[in-house]
N, C-alpha and C positions, 0 to 999 in steps of 0.2 A: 278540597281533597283531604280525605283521611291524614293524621300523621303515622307515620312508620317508623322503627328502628332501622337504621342505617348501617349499613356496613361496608359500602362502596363511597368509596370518594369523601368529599367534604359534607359534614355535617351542616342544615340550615334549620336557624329554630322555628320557621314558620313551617317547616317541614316533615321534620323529626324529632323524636321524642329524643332530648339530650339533658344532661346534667345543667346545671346554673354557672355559667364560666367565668361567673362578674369577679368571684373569689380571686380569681387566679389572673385575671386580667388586671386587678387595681394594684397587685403585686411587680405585676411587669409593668405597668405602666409607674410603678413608684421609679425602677432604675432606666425606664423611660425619661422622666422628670429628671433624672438627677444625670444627665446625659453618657448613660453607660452606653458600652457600644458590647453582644455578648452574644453567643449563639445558643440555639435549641437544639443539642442533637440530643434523638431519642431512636427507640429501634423502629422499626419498619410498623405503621399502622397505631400511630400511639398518638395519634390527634394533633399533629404540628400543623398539617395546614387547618383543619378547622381553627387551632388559636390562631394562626396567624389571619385567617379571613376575620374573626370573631375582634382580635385588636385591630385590624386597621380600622373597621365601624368604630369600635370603644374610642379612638384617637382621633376623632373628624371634628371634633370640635375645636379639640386646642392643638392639634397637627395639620399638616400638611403631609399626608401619608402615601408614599411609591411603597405599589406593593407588586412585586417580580415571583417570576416562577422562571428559575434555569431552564427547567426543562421545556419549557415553551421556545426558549432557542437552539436553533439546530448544532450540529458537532461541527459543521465548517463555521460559527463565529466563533468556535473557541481557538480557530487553527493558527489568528495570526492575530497582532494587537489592533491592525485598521477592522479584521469585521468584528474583533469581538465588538470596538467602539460602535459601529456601525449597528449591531446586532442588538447593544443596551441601549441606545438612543433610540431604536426602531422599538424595542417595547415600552421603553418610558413613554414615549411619546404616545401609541395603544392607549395606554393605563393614564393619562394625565388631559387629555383631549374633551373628556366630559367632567372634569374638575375644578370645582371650582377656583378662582382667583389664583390662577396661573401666568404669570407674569408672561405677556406676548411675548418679549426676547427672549424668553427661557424656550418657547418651542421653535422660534426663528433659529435658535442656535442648536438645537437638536434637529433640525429637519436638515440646517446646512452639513452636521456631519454626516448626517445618512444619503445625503444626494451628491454632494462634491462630486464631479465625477473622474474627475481626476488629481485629487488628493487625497493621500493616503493617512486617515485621522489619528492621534495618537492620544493613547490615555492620556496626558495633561490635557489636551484639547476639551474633553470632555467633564474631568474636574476643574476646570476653568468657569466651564457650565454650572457645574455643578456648585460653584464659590458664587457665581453673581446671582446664580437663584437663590440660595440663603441669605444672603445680603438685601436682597429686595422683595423677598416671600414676607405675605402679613404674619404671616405663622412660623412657627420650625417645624424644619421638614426631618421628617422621621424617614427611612432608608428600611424595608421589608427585603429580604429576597429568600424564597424558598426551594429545598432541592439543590442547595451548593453544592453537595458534593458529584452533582453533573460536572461538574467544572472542574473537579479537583486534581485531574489527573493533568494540567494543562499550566505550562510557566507563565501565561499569559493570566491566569485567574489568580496566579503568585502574584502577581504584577501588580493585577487590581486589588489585591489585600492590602499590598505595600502602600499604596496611593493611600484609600483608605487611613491605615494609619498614620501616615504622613499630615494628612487633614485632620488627624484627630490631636495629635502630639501640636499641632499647630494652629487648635483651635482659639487659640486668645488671641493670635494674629491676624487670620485668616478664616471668615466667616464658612463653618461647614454643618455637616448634617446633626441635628443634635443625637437622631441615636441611630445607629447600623445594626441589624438585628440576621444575623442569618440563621436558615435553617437546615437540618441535614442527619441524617444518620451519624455519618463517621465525623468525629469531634475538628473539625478545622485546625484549631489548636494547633492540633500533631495530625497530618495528611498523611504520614509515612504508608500507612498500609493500606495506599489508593496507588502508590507509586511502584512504579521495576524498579530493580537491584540497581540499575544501569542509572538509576536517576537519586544516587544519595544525595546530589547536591539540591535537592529539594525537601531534603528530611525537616529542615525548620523553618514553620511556616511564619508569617510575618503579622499575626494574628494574636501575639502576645499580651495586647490592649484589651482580650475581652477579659471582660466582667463573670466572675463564675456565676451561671443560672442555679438558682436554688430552687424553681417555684416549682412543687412537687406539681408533676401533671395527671398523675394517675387519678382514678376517682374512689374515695373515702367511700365508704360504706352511707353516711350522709347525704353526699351526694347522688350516690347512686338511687336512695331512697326519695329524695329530692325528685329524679325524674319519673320512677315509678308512682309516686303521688300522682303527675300529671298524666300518666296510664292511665292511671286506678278511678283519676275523676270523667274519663272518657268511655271506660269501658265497664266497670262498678263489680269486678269482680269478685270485690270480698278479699283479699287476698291479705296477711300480713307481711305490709309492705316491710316493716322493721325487721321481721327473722329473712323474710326474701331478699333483703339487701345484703343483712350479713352474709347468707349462704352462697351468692354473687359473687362477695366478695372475698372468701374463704377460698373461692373456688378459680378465682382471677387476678387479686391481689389489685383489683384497680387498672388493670391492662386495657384499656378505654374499646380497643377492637375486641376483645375477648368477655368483656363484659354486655357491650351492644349484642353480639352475636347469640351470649345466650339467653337474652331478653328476644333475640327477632326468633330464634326457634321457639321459645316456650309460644311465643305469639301467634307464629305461623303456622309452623308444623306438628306443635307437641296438640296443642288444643284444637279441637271438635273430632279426635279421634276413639278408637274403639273403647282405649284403655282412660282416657279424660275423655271424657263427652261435653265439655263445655270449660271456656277459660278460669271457670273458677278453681278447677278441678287440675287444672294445668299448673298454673302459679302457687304449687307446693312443693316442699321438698322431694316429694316422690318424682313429679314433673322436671324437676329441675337437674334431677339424676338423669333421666332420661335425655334430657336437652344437653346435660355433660357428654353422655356417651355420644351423643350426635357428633358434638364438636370433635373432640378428641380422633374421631377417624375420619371429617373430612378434610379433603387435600386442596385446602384453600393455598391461597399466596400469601400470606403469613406465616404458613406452617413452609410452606416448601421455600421460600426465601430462609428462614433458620436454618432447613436440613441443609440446606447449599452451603450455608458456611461452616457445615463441617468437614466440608470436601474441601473448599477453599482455605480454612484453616485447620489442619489434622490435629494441632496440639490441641485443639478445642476440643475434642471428639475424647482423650485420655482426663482431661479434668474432669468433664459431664459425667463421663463413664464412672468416674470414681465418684464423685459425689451421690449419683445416685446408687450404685451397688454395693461399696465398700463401709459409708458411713464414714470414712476420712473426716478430720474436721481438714479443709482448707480455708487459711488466713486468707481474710480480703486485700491484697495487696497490689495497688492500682498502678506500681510502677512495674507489677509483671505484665512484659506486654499481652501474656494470655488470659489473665485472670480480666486486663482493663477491655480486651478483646469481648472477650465472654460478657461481660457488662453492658459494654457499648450497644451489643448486636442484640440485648435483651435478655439473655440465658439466664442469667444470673445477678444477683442483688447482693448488698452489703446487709449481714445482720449479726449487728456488734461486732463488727471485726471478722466475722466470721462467712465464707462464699457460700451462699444457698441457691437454688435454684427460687427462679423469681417469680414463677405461683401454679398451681397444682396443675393446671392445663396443660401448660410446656410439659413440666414433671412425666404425665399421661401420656405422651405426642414421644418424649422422648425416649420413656422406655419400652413402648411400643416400638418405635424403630429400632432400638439396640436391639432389642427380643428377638424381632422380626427376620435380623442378618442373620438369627443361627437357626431357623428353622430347619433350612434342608440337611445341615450337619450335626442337630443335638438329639441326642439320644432320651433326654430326658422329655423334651418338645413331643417326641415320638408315642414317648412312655405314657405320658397325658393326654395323648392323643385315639391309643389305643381304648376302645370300646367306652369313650366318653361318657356314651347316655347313662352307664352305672353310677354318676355321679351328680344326676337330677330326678329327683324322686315328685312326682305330681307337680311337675312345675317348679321344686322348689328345690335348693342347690344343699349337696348333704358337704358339709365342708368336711364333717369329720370324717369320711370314707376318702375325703381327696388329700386330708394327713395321713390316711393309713396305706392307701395306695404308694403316696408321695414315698414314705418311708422306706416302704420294702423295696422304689424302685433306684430310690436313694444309695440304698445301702447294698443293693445289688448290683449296680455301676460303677460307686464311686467310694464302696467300704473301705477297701486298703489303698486308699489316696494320699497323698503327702497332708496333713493337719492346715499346713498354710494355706496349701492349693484350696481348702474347702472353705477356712474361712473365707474367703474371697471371693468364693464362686458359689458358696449354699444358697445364698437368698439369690441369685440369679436363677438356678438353677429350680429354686420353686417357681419361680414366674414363669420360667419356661415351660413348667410342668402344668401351670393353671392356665396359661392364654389359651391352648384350645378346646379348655372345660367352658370358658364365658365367653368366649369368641364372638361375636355378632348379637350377644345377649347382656352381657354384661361388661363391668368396668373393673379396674381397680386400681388404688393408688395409695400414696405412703405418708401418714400423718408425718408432716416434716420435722416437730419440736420431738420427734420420739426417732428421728433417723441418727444411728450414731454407731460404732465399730463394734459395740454389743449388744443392743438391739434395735426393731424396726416393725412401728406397727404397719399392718397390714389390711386395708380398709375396701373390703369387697364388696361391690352395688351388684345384685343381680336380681330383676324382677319386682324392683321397688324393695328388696329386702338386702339390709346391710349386717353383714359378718366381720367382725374383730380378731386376725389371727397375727399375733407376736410372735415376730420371726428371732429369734436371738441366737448367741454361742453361749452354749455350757459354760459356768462358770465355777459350778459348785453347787451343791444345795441351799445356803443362805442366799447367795446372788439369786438363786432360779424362784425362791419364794419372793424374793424381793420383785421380781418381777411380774410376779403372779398377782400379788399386791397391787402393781400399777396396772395392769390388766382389769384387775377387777374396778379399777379408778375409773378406768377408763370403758368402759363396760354402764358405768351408770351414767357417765355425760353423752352414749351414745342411747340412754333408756334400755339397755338389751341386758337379760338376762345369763350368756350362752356365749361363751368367747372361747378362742382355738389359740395352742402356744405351741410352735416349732423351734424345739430346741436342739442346733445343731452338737451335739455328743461329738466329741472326738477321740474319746475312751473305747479301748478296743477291746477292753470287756463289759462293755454296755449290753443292754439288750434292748431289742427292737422292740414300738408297739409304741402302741396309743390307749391313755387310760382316765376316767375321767376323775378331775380332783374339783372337790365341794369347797368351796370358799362361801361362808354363810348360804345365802340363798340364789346365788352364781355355780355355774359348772363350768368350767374348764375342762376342756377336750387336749390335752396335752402330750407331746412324742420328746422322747430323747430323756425322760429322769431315769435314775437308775432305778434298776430291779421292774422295770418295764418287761411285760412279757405277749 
């Protein structure tokens, strides 16, 4: 069978085209060796059970390796301590039955807790078990379980952390697991925001022994290239695997599901079409634009588990909002619980201290849904909406007619506005004004090292053709050249000639209009300088 890009489920390498995970595995396998005990939580779809299938193989040699899945146990063994015992015994037992050099008393004593039929088992019963099998296993037994935080809402899975750590505080006495490895979204650590108000006395969890994970899981730009090598030698595309990596990763930061998926569209759906007639054709930047816009509007279960937790946590919803409209800087600071909230769940990343959104997809996703909530109520959505086609000429997107538009409808809504109200809401309020000029045709999203309370470039894909329009506030005319300056910077790392600057004026004897200023052999299409007319 063919191999394929994967997007469901656990990745296998006889199957799917994947990165090289030995990297990352000899890492975990060093605080393996050195018998830490430490957990994976990462957000929803970010490769934890493939590492954790990919370690228990890497660990069969020098382990003795249980590897669990919570969610293979139903919600009644969590209800009391005899089924949870009954429930981990009944899948240890699954998972150990074709392994080799499994001590017979080890499974006589785990079949006895699961059949007693009239004994009701108690966790030491089972780490009792669980001390004579490391005592008399040829190996050390390593302890896997994935999808903890099934469990987490539950005093009984307290219970078994406690134990846990109790066998680990008490490992020079009492023969135990050499490592415990759990996996999970929300951080075990700290459970609190899996639990109700009514249940403080479960705020700290018994989980203090782990080991913090450092081993970056996302995949580098090498890596990424790494797997498209083994594309590249299956299907002989031609393609430059090295700029196709970086542009992968520019565009996903390494998001392991976000990076697969836009390698399975350019594979699937982008290539043997009207506009690429063959893979080779697909596997370019143009192509890969295209396979952006795919992603960015389907309402897979990654996207829609994220929007869920902004219903589930509302403070989340005023951070994002600011981060991406305002240019706020927000400090990275992990002991706010919404900044760590926002981290946990994926949103957002630490860079230098400073909270970013964690790579240009979410960014896309996200302010498409902000956008999306003021359609029926913004006037400006409207304004951009009215007789659209004047603003694509033979196919191809006039930006400068959709600053002059933008201007007059600007300035005829929201002219005698409060100064604050605008810085805050201008660059909203152009996107509002652009969504339904590229609507089902094109894309657009916000170079992030140029997002900040004074300006914000502005990076539109439409029809394979990309436009550079700087959104900023007035600042003065030195500020405004100064700007025009890094436009035109930025104007040569994007190859284009031809860049557009939105400058919000807040001078109420400004004049309106858009005019074009020459910078060597660059042209800027420019609104908001003075003496504009």
């Amino acid at each position: 069978m063919a191999k394929y890009f994967n997007v469901n489920g656990t990745c296998k390498p006889n199957m799917h085209y994947m990165v090289n995970l030995e990297p990352k595995l000899k890492k975990i396998k060093v605080m393996i060796d050195n018998g830490q005990y430490f957990t994976i939580n990462r957000a929803r779809q970010y490769g934890k059970t493939t590492i954790l299938r990919a370690l228990s193989e890497y660990l069969k040699h020098d382990y003795t390796v249980i590897s669990l899945d919570f969610q293979k146990m139903s919600s009644s063994d969590f209800e009391y301590e005899s089924a949870f015992v009954r429930g981990l015994a009944r899948e240890i037992v699954k998972r150990i039955r074709h392994t080799p050099d499994i001590p017979e008393q080890t499974e006589h004593q785990l079949l006895a807790l699961i059949n007693a039929p009239l004994k009701q088992p108690k966790l030491a019963e089972i780490f009792d078990c669980f001390s004579d099998w490391c005592e008399s296993s040829s190996k050390p037994i390593v302890l896997l379980i994935d999808e903890v935080d099934t469990a987490a809402n539950n005093q009984i899975f307290l219970d078994f952390l406690a134990q846990l750590r109790a066998a680990y505080l008490d490992n020079d006495i009492t023969p135990t697991f050499q490592s415990v490895i759990l996996a999970s979204v929300y951080d075990i650590r700290n459970i609190r925001r899996k639990l109700r108000p009514d249940e403080e006395h479960k705020m700290n969890s018994p989980w203090n022994i782990a080991a913090k994970f450092r081993v970056n899981m996302s995949f580098s730009p090498e890596e990424i290239a790494g797997m498209l090598k083994e594309y590249e030698q299956d299907h002989r595309t031609g393609m430059d695997i090295e700029t196709m990596s970086a542009l992968i990763y520019a565009r996903t930061s390494g998001y392991p599901y976000l990076v697969s998926s836009l390698c399975k569209y350019l594979d699937e759906e982008i290539a043997d079409t009207a506009e690429f007639p063959d893979k080779g054709q697909a596997w370019t930047k143009y192509g890969l634009i295209e396979a952006e816009k795919i992603l960015v509007t389907d309402n897979n279960t990654l996207f829609q588990s994220l929007t869920a937790k902004l219903s589930d946590y509302p403070e989340l919803r005023y951070v994002l909002h600011d981060l991406l409209f305002t240019g706020r800087p927000i400090p990275y600071v992990p002991q706010n619980p919404y900044i760590d909230a926002a981290a946990m769940f994926g949103f957002i990343k630490n860079d230098n201290g400073t909270a970013v959104i964690s790579n240009r997809i979410f960014e896309s996703v996200l302010y498409n849904l902000f956008i999306s909530e003021e359609f029926a109520t913004s006037k400006m959505y409207d304004a951009g909406n009215q007789d659209r086609n004047q603003f694509v000429v033979n196919g191809h997107l006039d930006v400068r007619r959709i600053l002059e538009k933008f201007v007059e409808a600007f300035n005829h809504l929201y002219g005698d506005a409060d100064e604050t109200f605008l810085e805050d809401t201008g660059r909203r309020y152009f996107m509002l004004f652009l969504k339904p000029i590229i609507n089902g045709t094109g894309n657009c999203y916000v170079e992030p090292e140029t997002r900040n309370r004074e300006r914000m470039d502005l990076v539109i894909d439409y029809r394979g053709e990309q436009h550079i329009c700087e959104l900023k506030i007035w600042r003065g005319n030195a500020y405004n050249e100064r700007g025009e300056e890094q436009l035109s910077g930025y104007l040569d790392y994007f190859g284009l000639k031809k860049g557009y600057m939105l400058s919000f004026n807040f001078n109420k004897k400004k004049s309106i209009g858009v005019k074009e200023v020459h910078l060597g052999d660059r042209v800027l299409s420019a609104s908001g300088r003075p003496g504009f007319n």
